[in-house]
C-alpha positions in Angstrom: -86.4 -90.6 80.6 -86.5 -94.3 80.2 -85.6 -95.5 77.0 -85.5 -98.8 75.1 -83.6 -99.2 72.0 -84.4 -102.0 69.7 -81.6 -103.4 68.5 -79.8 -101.4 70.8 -77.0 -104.3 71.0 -76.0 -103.3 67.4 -73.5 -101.1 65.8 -75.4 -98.1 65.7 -77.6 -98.9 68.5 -74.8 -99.4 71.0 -73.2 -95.6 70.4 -76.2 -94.3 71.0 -77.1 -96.4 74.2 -73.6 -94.8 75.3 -74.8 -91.3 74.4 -77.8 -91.2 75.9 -76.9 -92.5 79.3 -73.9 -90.6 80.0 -76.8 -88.1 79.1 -78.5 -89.1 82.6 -81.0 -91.2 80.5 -82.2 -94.9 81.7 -81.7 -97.2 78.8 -82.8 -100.6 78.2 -82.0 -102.6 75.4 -84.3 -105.3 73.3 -82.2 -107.6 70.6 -82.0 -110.7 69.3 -78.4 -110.9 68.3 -78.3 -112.0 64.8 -76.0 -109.0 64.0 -74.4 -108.3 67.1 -72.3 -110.5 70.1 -73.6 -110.3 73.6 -69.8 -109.6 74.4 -71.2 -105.5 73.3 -72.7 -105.7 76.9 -69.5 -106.0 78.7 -67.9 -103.2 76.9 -71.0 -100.9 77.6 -70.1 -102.0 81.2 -66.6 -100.8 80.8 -68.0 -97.2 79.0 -70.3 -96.6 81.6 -69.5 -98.0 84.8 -73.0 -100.0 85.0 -74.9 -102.5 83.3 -77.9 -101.8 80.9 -80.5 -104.0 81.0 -80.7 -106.3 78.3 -83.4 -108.2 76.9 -82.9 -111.1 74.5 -85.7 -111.3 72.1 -86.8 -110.8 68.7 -89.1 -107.7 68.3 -91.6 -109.4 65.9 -92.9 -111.1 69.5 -95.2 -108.8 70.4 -96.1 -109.9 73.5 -92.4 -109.9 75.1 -92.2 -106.1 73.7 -95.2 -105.0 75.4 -94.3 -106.7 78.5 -90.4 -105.0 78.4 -92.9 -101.3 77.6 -94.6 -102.1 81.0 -91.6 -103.4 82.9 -89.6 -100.6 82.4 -92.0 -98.2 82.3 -90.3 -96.6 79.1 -91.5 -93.2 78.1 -89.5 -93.2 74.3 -88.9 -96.2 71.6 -85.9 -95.8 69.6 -85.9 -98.5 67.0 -82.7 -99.6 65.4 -83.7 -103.6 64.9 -83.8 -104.9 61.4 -81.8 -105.9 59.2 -79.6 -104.0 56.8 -77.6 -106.1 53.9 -78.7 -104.4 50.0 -77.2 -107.3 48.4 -79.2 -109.7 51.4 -82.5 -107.7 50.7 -82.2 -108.6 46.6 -81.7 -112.5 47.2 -84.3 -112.7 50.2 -86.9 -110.0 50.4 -89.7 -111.5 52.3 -86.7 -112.2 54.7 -86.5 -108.2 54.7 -89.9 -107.4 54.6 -90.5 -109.9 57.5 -87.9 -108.3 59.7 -88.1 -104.6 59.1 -91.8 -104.1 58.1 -93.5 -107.3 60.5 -90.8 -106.1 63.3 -91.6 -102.1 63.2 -95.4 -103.1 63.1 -95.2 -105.1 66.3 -93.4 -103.1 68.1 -95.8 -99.9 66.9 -98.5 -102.9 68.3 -97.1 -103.0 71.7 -96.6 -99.1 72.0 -100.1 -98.2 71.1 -101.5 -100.9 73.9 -99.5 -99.5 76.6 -99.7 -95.7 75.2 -96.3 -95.2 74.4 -96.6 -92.4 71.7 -93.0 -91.5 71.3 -90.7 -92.9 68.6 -87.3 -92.4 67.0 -86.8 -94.4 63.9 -83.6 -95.8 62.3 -84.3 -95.0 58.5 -81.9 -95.0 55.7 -80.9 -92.6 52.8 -81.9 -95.6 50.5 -85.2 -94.3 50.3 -84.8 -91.7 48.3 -83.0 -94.0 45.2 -81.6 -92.5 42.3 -81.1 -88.7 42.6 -83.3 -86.1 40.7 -81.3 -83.5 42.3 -78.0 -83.2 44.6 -77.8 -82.6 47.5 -80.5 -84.8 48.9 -83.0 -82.9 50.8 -86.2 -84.2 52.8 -88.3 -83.0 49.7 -86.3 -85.6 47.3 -88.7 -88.0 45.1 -87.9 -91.3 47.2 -88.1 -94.5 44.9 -85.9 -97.1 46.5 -83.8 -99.0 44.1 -84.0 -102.6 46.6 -86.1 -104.1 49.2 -84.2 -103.2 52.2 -85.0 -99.4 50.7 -88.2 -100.2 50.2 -88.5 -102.1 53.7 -87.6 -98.3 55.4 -90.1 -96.6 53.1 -92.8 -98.8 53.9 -92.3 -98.4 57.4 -91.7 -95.0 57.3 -95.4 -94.5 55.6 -96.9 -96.9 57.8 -95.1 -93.8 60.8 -96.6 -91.2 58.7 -100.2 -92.5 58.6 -99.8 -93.2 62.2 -99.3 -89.7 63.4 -102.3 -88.4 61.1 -104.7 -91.0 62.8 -103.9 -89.7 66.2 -102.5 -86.3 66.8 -100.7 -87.5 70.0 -97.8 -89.2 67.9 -94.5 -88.0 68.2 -92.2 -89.4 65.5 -88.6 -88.4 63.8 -87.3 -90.7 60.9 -83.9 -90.5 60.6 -82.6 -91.0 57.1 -79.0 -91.9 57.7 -76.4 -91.9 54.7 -73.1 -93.6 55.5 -72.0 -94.3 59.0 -68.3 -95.5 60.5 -66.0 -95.1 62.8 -65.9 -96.4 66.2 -66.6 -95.0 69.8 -63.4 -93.7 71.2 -62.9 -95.9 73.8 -62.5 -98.7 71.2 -64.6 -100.8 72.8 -67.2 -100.7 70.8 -67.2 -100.0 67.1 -68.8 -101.8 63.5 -67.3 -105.6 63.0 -69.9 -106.9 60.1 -70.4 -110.8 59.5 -68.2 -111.7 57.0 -67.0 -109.6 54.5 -67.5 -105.9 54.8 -70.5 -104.3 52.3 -68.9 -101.2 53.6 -65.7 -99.2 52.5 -63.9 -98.1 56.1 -64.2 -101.5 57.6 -62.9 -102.9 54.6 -60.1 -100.6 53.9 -59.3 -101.0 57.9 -59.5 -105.1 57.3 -56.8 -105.0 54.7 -54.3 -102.7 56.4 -54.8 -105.6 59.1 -54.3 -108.4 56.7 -57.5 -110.2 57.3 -58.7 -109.1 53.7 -55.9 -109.3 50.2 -56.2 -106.1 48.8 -59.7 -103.1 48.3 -61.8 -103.6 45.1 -62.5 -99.5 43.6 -65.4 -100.6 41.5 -65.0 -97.9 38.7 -62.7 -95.7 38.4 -64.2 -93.6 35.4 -67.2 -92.1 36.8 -67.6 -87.9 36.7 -66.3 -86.9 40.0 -63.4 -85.3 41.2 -60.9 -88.5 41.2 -63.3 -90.6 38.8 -64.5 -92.9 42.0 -67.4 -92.7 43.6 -68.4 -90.1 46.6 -70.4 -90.8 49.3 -71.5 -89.0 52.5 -69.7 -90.6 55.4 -70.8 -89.7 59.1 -68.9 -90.7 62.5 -71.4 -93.1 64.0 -71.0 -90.9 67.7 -72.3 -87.4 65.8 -75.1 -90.4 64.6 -75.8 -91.3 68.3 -76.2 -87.8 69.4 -78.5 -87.3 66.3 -80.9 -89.6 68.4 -80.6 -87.7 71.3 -81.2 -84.6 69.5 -84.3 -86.2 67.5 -85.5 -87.0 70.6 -85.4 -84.1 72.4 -87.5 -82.7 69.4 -89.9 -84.6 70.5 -90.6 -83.7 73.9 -92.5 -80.7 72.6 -93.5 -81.9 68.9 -96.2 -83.7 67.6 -96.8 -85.4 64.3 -94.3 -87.1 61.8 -90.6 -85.7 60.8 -87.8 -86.8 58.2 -84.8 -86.0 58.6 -81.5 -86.6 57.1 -78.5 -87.3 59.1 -75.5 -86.5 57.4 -72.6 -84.1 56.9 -73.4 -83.0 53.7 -69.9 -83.2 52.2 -69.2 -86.0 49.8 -66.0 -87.8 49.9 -64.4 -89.9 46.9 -62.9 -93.8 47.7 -59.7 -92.7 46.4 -60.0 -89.9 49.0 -61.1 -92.1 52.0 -58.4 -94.7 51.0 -55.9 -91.3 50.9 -56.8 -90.5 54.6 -56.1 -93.9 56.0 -52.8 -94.2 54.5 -52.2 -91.0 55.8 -54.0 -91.9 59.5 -52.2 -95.4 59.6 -49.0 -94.8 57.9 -49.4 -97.8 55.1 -50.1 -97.8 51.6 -53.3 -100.0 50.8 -53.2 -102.5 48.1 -56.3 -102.3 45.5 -57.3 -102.9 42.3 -59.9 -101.3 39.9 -62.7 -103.2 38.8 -65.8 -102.9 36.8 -68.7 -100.5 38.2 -71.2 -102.4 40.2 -74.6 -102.5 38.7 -76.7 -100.2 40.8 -73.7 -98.2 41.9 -74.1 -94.3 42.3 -71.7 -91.6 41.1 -72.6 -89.1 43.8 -74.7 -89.6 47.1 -75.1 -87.0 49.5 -77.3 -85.0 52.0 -78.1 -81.6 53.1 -78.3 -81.9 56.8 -80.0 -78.3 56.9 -83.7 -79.4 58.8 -81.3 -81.2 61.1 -79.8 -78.1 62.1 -82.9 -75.7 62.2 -85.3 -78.1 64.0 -83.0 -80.7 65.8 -80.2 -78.1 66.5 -77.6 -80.9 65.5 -74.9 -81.1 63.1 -72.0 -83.5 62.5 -68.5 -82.4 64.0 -66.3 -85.3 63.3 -63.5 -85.7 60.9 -62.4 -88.2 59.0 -59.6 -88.6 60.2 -61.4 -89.2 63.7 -63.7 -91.5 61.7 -60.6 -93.5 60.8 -58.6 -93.0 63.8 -61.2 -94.3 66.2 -61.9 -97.2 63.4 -58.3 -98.1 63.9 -58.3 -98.3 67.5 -61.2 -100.6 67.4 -59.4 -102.9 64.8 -56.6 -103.2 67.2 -58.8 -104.1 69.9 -60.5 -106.8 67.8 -57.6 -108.1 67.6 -56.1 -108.3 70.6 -59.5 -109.9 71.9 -59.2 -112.6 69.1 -55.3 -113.3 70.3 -56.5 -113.2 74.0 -59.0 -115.8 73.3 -62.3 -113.5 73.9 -65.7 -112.7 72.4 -65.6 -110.2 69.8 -68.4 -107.4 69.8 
């Protein structure tokens, strides 16, 4: 099958490119590289033995998407381009809704000239805000609580009304909760601009010294350790998600949601417990304040994963941090070597 990933030069875009062509797949990739480094493509090189394809170009031009669709002759879309920052989305939301909604739409544009009528899409758990219940299922209420949520939601009812307009539409919407971790090569893995919004990356920059110390923000909330617990996923059982989800779709029609998750919350004391366990150093942090906004408890049931995708999440966390750690050292060793980071 040929396949273009949007965004596909990205963190989670990338590990799924490496997934699906070791899977016998052709792969092409579309990005503009705001959040990723072109360098990605040399280390996809190194994974696979063989160069993807790679297009540079934003996927609100509608013209150069349709004219990739054709080029390629792609069968499947799997959509990762947008952007993803909460804090970003609350200071600049046209920003967001410009990128995620005016992106998916253009790209849905060029699919429906050609007649290209199979999608994956890279969703978030964000859209299901606030929980009435735990675990999140598909079924959840979703009210996103900022416009990067609300970005996914929109697009992900703009997908649904799609598929009842014409029963040819094949479409999974994959609700992801937390992903880290790195391939384990470690030539490829998560290195955000600036500052981490995430916890592994962060905890991983301050064993490394490139961050002072981890800010717990709240310490007195009703879990099992008084932190907050989150649903953390290795981004390699992510990638194969996609593989799965599109598999689905080679013999189902209409619109899906599905969570991606393993559907076992861990604590920040606990994750910070695990690396100093994986990496063998204690990691300096201070308690804070809760962050507005900030959820005790967020976490999925993965169960329509498993009965309709046949996928579930196998990883550890220590794989999660071991395979983080190798990619740290590798960043490294780039930056001392004088090359591009990914």
């Amino acid at each position: 099958m040929n396949i273009l990933l949007t965004g596909g030069a990205g963190y989670i875009g990338s590990h799924t490119a490496v997934v699906l062509s070791q899977a016998g797949h052709e792969v092409v990739l579309l990005d503009n590289f705001c959040n990723s480094n072109p360098s990605v493509l040399e280390h996809l090189q190194k994974i696979l033995g063989k160069t993807l394809p790679c297009i540079e170009a934003d996927v609100r031009d509608t013209d150069v998407v349709e004219k990739v669709l054709r080029e390629y002759k792609i069968d499947a879309v799997i959509h990762f381009a947008g952007l993803k920052a909460v804090g970003e989305s609350v200071a600049n939301p046209v920003l967001y809704y410009a990128n995620n909604v005016q992106g998916s739409i253009s790209l849905l544009q060029a699919m429906k000239k050609i007649g290209i009528k199979t999608l994956v899409f890279s969703s978030s758990a964000t859209v299901y805000g606030e929980p009435q219940y735990l675990p999140y299922d598909e079924s959840h209420p979703t009210n996103p609580m900022n416009p990067y949520g609300q970005s996914k939601l929109h697009v992900e009812e703009i997908l649904c009304d799609l598929a009842k307009s014409d029963s040819d539409w094949k479409i999974a919407s994959l609700r992801y909760f937390n992903p880290v971790g790195a391939h384990e090569s470690g030539l490829i893995g998560e290195d955000p601009n600036g500052i981490p919004n995430n916890l592994m990356p962060y905890v991983v920059k301050v064993a490394f010294g490139e961050l002072p110390h981890l800010n717990i923000f709240g310490d007195d909330y009703e879990t099992r350790d008084g932190t907050g617990e989150r649903d953390y996923i290795h981004v390699m059982d992510l990638a194969k998600g996609h593989m799965a989800a599109l598999d689905y779709l080679g013999s189902n029609f209409g619109f899906q949601a599905v969570n991606l998750g393993t559907g076992k919350p861990t604590s920040v004391l606990e994750m910070v417990s695990c690396f100093e366990k994986i990496g063998g150093q204690e990691i300096k942090k201070i308690t804070s304040e809760r962050r507005a906004g900030d959820l005790p408890i967020y976490f999925a049931t993965a169960k329509k994963a498993a009965d309709i995708l046949g996928w579930r999440a196998n990883r550890t966390l220590d794989q999660m941090y071991t395979s983080a750690l190798l990619w740290q050292k590798n960043q490294i060793s780039s930056k001392d070597d004088g090359l591009l980071r990914d």
